[in-house]
TITIBA-734300 format. One line per 3 residues: number of its first residue (from 1); their letters; for each residue x, y, z of C-alpha. Coordinates in steps of 0.05 Angstrom, whole numbers. Layout:
BEGIN
NUM) a) X Y Z | ...
***
This chain:
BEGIN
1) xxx) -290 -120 -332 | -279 -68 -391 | -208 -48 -397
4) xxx) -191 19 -368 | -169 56 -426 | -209 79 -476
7) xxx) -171 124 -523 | -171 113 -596 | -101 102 -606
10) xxx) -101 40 -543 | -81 -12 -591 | -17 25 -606
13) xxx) 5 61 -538 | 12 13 -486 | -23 37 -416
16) xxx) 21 63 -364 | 26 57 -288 | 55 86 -235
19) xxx) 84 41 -173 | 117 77 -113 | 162 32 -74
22) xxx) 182 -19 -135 | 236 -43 -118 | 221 -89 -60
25) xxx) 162 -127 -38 | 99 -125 -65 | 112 -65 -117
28) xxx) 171 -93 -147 | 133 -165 -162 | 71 -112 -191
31) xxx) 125 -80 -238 | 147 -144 -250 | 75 -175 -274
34) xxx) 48 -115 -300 | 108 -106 -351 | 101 -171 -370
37) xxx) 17 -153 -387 | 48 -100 -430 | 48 -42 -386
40) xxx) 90 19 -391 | 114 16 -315 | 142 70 -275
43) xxx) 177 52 -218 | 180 99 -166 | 238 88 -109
46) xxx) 292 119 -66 | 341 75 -108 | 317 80 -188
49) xxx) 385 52 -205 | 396 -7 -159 | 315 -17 -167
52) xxx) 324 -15 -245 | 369 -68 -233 | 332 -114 -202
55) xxx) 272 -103 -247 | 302 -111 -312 | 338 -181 -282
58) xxx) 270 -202 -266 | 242 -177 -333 | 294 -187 -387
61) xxx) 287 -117 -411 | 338 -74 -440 | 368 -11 -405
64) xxx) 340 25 -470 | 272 -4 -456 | 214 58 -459
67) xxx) 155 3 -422 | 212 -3 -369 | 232 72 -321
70) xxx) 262 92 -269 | 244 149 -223 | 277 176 -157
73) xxx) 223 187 -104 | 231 202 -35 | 166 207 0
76) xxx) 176 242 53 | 215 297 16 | 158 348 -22
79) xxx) 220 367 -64 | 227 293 -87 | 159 289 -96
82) xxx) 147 353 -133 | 211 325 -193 | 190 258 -191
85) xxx) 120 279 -212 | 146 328 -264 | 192 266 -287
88) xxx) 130 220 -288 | 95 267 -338 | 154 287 -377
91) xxx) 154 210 -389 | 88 184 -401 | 39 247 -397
94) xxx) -14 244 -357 | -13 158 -318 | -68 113 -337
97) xxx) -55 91 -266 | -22 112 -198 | -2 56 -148
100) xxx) 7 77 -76 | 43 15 -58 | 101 50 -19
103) xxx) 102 43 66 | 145 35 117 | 115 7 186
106) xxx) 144 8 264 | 119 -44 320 | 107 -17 396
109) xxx) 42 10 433 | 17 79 428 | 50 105 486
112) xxx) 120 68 473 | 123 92 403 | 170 153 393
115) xxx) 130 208 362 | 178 222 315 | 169 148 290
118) xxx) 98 169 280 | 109 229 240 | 157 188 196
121) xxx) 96 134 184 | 48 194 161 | 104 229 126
124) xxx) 110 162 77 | 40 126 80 | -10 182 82
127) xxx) 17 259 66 | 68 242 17 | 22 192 -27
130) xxx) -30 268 -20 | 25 301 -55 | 42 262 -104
133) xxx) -30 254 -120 | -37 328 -127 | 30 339 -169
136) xxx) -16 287 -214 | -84 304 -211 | -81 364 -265
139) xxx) -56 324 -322 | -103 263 -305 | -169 307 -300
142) xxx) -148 334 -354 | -142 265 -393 | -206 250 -373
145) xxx) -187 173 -351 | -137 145 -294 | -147 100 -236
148) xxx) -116 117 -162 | -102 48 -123 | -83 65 -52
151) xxx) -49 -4 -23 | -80 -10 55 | -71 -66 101
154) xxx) -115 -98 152 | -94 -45 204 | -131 11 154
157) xxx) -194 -35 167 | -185 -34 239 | -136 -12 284
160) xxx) -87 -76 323 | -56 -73 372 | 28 -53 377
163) xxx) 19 -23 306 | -29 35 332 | 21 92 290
166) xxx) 11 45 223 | -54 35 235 | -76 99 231
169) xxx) -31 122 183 | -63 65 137 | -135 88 162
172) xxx) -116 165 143 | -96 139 79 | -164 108 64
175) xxx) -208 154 94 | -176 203 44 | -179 155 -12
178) xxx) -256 150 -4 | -265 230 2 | -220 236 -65
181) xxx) -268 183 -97 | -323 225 -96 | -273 294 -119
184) xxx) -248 261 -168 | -302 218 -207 | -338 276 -244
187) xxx) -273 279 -287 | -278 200 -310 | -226 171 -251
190) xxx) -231 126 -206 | -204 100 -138 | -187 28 -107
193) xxx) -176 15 -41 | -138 -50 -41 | -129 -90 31
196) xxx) -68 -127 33 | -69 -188 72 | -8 -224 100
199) xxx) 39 -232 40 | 121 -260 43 | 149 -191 48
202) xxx) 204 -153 98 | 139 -115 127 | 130 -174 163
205) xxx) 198 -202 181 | 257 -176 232 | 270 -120 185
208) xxx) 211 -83 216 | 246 -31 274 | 202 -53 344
211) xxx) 216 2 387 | 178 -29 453 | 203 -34 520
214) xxx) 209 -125 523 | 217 -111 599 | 163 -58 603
217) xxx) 84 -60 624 | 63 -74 554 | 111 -133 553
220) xxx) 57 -183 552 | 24 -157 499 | 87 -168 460
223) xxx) 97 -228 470 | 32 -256 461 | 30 -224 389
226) xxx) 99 -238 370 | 76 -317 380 | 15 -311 346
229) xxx) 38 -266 293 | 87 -317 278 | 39 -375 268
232) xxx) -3 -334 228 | 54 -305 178 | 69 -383 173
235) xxx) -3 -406 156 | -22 -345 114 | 25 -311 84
238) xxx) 26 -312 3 | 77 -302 -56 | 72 -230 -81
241) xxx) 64 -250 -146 | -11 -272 -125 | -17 -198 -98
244) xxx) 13 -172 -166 | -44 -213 -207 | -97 -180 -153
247) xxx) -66 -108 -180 | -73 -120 -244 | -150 -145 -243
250) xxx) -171 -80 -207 | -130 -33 -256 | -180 -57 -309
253) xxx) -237 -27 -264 | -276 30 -293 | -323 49 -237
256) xxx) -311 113 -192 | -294 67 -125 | -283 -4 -104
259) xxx) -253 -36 -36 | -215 -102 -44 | -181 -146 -2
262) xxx) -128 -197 -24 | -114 -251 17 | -158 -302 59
265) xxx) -137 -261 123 | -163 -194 108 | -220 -228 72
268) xxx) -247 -247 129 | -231 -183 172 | -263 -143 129
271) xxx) -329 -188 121 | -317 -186 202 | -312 -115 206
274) xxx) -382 -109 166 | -422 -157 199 | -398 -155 282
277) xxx) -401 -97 321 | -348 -58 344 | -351 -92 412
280) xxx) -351 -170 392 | -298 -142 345 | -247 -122 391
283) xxx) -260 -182 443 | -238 -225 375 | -172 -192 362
286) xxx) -158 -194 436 | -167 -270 432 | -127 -273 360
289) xxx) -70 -241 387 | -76 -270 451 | -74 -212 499
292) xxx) -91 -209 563 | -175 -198 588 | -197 -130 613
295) xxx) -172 -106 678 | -126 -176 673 | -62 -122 685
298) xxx) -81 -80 732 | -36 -70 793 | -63 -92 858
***
């Protein structure tokens, strides 16, 4: 792949890159490898100063260190949004790259889940990563060059059960990406959807609020994903870092869209999602997550 930049003056200004929610998980070990490629990285978080912090620990950079910033972002605050974008472009101009990495998630069925859980899940993973992206868009059209990587999950590929309201916040997110692919590429950017699979991260762990009823009629269905979940997180799940080396393969991209997944598991859902119909595909997640059969809780 040809690098992404093509500007005259390349060899002299390093590239820069945008990564919302950098100071945890899976966007701070991107800040982390991506500075270390010689990226200008702009990590965007709630907590710029504690998130700094941690960064420059991990990096050995100086507080005074221009490839190294801080920016406060809030996504589901437009305000936030609006300053951290004007902060973004006060300090790098228009971003050779934008990272939606930021999410939060919530476990319980569809009808358990408070709704104002779910507005909270399309507040931070679909409309607020839309307004950034707009608060962006002028200055990067008007470069000419910029990529938009939108992180997803295996719930954006199809929807599982007890994580309907992430699901489909994920799903919004790249339904939207794939509309803005086609927007945006007359203007020389690009967009990457990029499926996460199951990766050592407090998305995954106890830290994740489950607001189901244990005692309840989905109860079942709890605990028969709980168990497998837990033996799959076990098997699967990978270092971030090997997520952060994924990132920084698909920022050198220079076509107007691409779909990748990273990670054995949402390999293999995806292929699956391609290849089985909708039907065989649901009676496989059923038996993945070990739920009960059709009909199999139906009072007498």
């Amino acid at each position: 792949m040809q690098p992404l930049d093509d500007r005259e003056d390349s060899w002299d200004e390093p590239r820069s890159v945008v990564i919302t929610g950098a100071s945890r998980g899976l966007g701070l070990a991107s800040a982390i490898h991506l500075y270390g490629l010689g990226w200008r990285v702009v990590a965007a978080m709630r907590s710029p100063d504690a998130g700094l912090e941690r960064l420059r620990e991990a990096t050995g950079a100086r507080s005074d260190d221009p490839r190294l910033i801080g920016v406060r972002l809030d996504l589901q605050d437009p305000a936030s949004i609006t300053a951290a974008a004007k902060a973004v472009e006060e300090a790098v101009g228009a971003p050779d790259a934008l990272v939606h990495n930021a999410g939060i998630a919530a476990v319980a069925c569809a009808e358990e889940m408070p709704f104002e859980v779910w507005e909270q899940l399309f507040a931070t993973n679909f409309f607020g990563p839309v307004r950034l992206t707009n608060e962006l868009l002028p200055s990067m059209r008007a470069a000419g060059r910029g990529r938009i990587v939108v992180i997803s999950s295996q719930g954006g590929i199809r929807g599982m059960p007890s994580i309907s309201a992430y699901s489909a916040s994920k799903a919004a997110l790249e339904r939207w990406a794939e509309s803005l692919a086609n927007e945006i590429a007359p203007f020389g950017l690009g967009v990457t959807i990029l499926v996460s699979g199951t990766f050592q991260t407090e998305i995954i762990t106890e830290q994740t609020p489950h607001y189901g009823n244990m005692n309840g009629p989905y109860a079942r269905q709890y605990a028969g994903i709980d168990r497998r979940g837990r033996l799959m997180v076990g098997r699967l799940a990978n270092p971030p870092k090997r997520f952060a080396s994924a990132l920084a393969r698909v920022l050198d991209e220079r076509g107007p869209f691409s779909r990748r997944a990273v990670g054995l598991d949402a390999r293999l859902l995806l292929l699956g999602s391609r290849l089985l119909s909708g039907r065989l595909l649901h009676h496989s997640i059923r038996l993945v997550m070990a739920l009960p059969r059709h009909g199999g809780l139906k009072e007498n």
